[in-house]
N, C-alpha and C positions, 0 to 999 in steps of 0.2 A: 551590577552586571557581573556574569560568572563565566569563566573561557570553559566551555565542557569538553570540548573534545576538537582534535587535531588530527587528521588522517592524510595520508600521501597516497593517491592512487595513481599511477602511470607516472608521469610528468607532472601532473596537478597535485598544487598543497589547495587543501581546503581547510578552512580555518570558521567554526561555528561558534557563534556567540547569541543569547538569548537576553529577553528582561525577566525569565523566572528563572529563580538561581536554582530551584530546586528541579525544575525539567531536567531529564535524558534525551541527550540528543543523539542519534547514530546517522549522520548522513553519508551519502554516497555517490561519487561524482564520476562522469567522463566526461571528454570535452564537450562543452558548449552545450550541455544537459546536464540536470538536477533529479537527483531523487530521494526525499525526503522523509526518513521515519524516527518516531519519535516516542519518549517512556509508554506507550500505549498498543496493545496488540493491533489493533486497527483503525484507520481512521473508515468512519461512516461517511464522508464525502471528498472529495480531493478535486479540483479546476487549476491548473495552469495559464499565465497569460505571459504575455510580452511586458518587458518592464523597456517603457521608449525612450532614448534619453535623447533623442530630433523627433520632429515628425518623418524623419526614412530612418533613421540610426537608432536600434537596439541596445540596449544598454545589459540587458540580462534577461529573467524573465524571476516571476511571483508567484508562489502558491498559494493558494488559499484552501484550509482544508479545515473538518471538524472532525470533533466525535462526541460523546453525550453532556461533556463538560466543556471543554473549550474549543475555541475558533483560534486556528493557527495561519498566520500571516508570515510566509519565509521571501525575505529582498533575496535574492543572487544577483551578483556584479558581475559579469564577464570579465575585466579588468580588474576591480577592488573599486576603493571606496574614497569618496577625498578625504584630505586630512582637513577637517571641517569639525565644529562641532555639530550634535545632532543630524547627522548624515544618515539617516534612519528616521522616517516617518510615519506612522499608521493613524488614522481615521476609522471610526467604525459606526457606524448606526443605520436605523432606519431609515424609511423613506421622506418621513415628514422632517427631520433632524437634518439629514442629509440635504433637503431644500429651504431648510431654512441657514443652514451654513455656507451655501454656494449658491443663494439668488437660483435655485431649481436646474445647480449643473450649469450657470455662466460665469462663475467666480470661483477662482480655487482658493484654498483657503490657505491664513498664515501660518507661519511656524508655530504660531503661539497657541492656534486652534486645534494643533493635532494632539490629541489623548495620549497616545504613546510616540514618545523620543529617545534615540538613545546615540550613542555614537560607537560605531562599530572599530573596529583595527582599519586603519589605512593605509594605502600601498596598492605596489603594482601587480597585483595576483587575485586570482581567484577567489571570491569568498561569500559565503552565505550566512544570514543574520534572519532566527525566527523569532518572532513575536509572539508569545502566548496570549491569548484574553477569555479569561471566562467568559460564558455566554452569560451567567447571570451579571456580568457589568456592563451589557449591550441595554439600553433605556429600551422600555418596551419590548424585548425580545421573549418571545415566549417559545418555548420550546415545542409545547403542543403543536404549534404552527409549522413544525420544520418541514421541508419541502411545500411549503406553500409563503414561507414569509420571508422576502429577500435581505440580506443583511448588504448595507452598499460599505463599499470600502475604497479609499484613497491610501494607496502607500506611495510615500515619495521616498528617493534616494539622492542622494551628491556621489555621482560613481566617476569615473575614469574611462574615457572609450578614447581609442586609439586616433591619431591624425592620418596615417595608412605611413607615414616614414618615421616608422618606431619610433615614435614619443605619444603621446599622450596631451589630454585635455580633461577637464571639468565640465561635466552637463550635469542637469536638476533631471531627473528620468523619474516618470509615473508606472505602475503595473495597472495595468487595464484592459479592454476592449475597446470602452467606449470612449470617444476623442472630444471636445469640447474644442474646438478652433479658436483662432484668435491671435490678437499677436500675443496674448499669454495663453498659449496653448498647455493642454495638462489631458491623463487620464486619469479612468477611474473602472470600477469593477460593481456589479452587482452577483452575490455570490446567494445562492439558494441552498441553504443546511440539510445537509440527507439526514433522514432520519437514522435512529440504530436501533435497527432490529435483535431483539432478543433471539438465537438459535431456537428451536421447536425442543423441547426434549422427547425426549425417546420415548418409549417403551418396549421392552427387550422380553422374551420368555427363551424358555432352554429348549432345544434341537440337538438331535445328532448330528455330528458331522462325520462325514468322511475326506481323505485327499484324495481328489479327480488321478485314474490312474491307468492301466495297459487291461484289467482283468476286473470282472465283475464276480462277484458272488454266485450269482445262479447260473445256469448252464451256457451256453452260445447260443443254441436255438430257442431260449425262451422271448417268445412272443412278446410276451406282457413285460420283462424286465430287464430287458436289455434293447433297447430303441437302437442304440447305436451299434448293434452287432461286434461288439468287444470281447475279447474271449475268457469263458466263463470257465470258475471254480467248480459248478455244479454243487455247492455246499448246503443250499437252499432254495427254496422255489420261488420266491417272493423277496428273501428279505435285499435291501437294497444297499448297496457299498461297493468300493471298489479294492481293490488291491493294485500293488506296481511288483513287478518282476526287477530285480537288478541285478545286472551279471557283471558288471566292468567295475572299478574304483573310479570314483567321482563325487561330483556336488549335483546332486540333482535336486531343483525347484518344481514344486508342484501346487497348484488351488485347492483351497481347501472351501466344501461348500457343505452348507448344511439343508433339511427339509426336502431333497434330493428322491421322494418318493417314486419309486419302479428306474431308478437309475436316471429321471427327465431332468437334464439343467435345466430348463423351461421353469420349472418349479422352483430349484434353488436359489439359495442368498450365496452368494460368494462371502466369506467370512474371515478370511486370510489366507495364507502359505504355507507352508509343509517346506522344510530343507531337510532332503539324506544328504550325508555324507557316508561313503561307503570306503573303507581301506583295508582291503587285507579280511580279518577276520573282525574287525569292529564297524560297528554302523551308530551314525551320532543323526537321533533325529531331533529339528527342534522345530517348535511352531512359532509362530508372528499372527493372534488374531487381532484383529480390527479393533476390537469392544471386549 
C-alpha cells in the first residue's frame, strides 16, 4: 500500500490510498460528494452508486469507472473507516463467476473470497480508497465486448456512520444498486465498460485568414462583397478581408476566420483570436490559433 496524496478542501481532509503503488491519484472533494481523477487523461466510463451501510442509512457512495486498461473501484466513507483489518473489499467478475460465488446473487460472499483486500487509515473523517484492477485480470473479460459485457462488482466497506448524538458506530456497507434482502442483506453493482474511442484525426490544408473587423477591403456599395454592409477601403473589387480602425488605447479582442470568400462568415472556419493592444504610439498584436 502507498499514501499518494493528502488534500484539505474547505473543512474536509481527504486522505487517498490505493493497492497500486505506482498510480496517481488527484481527488477532489465537497461535502458529502466525490469527484474522482486519476494518472489518466480520461476515463471512457464513470457510474456512481450508494455505498449502504442499513438498509435506509448511507454510508458513502462508489465509483466505478474504466478506461482502455483498467477498471477503477473508488469506497468513500462519509465518516471514515473502522479500525479493522481488511475494511476494504472488492469482487470483480463476470456473470457466470458471479453466480457461481453467490448461489446467482442469494449469498454474499466471505472475506476470504474477495480478490482484492486491503486496509484503508481509520478514523473519524473523511476518506476515499481506489482500487485499480486491470481488465486483463477480469476471467473472461474481453475488451472487444465493452459496452456490451457487464462486469458485476461487490465492494464491501467496515465504515463509521453516525448515531445522530455525536458518536459514532460500525456497519459492513455495500456500493450497489441492486439489494439482495434477507436477514443478511448486502448489495452489489453490474457495471458496463464504455468503450474508448480513438479521436478522428484531422486533416488540415492552408487558407487565408483574416481578423473579423469595422472595414472591409472593397467599397461600401459593393453588392457582391460586402453582404453585411461594412464600410469599405475601396482598395479592391473582389478581394476579401477585413480591416479594424482604432482610435482609443486599449486591449481589443477580435475572431479570426479563415476561407471567408466575398466577406460571407456563412463560409468561414473560425480559427482563433487576434489581440491589439494599443498605447500611445505602440500597437502589440498577437494571435492565439486553434491548430
Amino acid at each position: 500500500m502507498s499514501l499518494v496524496r493528502e488534500d484539505i478542501f474547505e473543512n474536509y481532509s481527504l486522505k487517498t490510498d490505493n493497492i497500486e503503488t505506482d498510480a496517481i491519484l488527484n481527488n477532489a472533494m465537497t461535502a458529502r460528494s466525490l469527484v474522482t481523477e486519476t494518472g489518466v487523461d480520461n476515463y471512457c466510463g464513470k457510474m456512481v452508486y450508494w455505498l449502504e451501510a442499513t438498509p435506509t442509512l448511507s454510508g458513502g457512495n462508489t465509483t466505478v469507472a474504466n478506461n482502455a486498461n483498467n477498471l477503477y473501484v473508488t469506497i468513500y466513507a462519509y465518516d471514515g473507516f473502522q479500525e479493522v483489518e481488511n475494511n476494504v473489499k472488492v469482487w470483480v467478475g463476470l456473470n457466470s463467476a458471479f453466480n457461481d460465488l453467490t448461489n446467482s446473487g442469494t449469498v454474499r460472499p466471505t472475506e476470504d473470497q474477495y480478490q482484492y483486500k486491503a486496509t484503508a487509515p481509520s478514523g473519524n473523517f473523511e476518506y476515499s480508497y481506489t482500487v485499480i484492477i486491470p481488465l486483463v485480470d477480469i476471467d473472461g473479460y474481453d475488451p472487444g465486448q465493452c459496452s456490451s459485457q457487464y462486469i458485476y462488482v461487490i465492494a464491501n466497506a467496515e465504515v463509521l456512520v453516525p448515531n445522530g448524538d455525536g458518536t459514532f458506530r460500525g456497519e459492513s456497507a455495500y456500493g450497489g444498486y441492486i439489494e439482495v434482502p434477507g436477514d443478511a442483506w448486502w448489495y452489489y453493482l453490474k457495471y458496463l465498460p464504455e468503450c474508448c474511442v480513438e479521436p478522428p484525426e484531422y486533416e488540415y490544408t492552408s487558407e487565408t485568414a483574416f481578423s473579423y473587423g469595422t472595414h472591409v477591403f472593397v467599397a461600401t456599395n459593393s453588392k457582391k462583397a460586402n453582404p453585411e454592409w461594412l464600410l469599405g477601403l475601396g482598395l479592391t473589387k473582389n478581394r476579401w478581408g477585413w480591416a479594424i480602425n482604432l482610435t482609443e488605447d486599449g486591449e481589443y479582442t477580435y475572431k479570426v476566420y479563415a476561407g471567408a470568400g466575398l466577406n460571407r462568415l456563412s463560409r468561414a472556419t473560425e480559427v482563433g483570436e487576434m489581440t491589439v493592444t494599443l498605447s500611445g504610439s505602440s500597437v502589440l498584436v498577437e494571435y492565439n490559433l486553434y491548430k
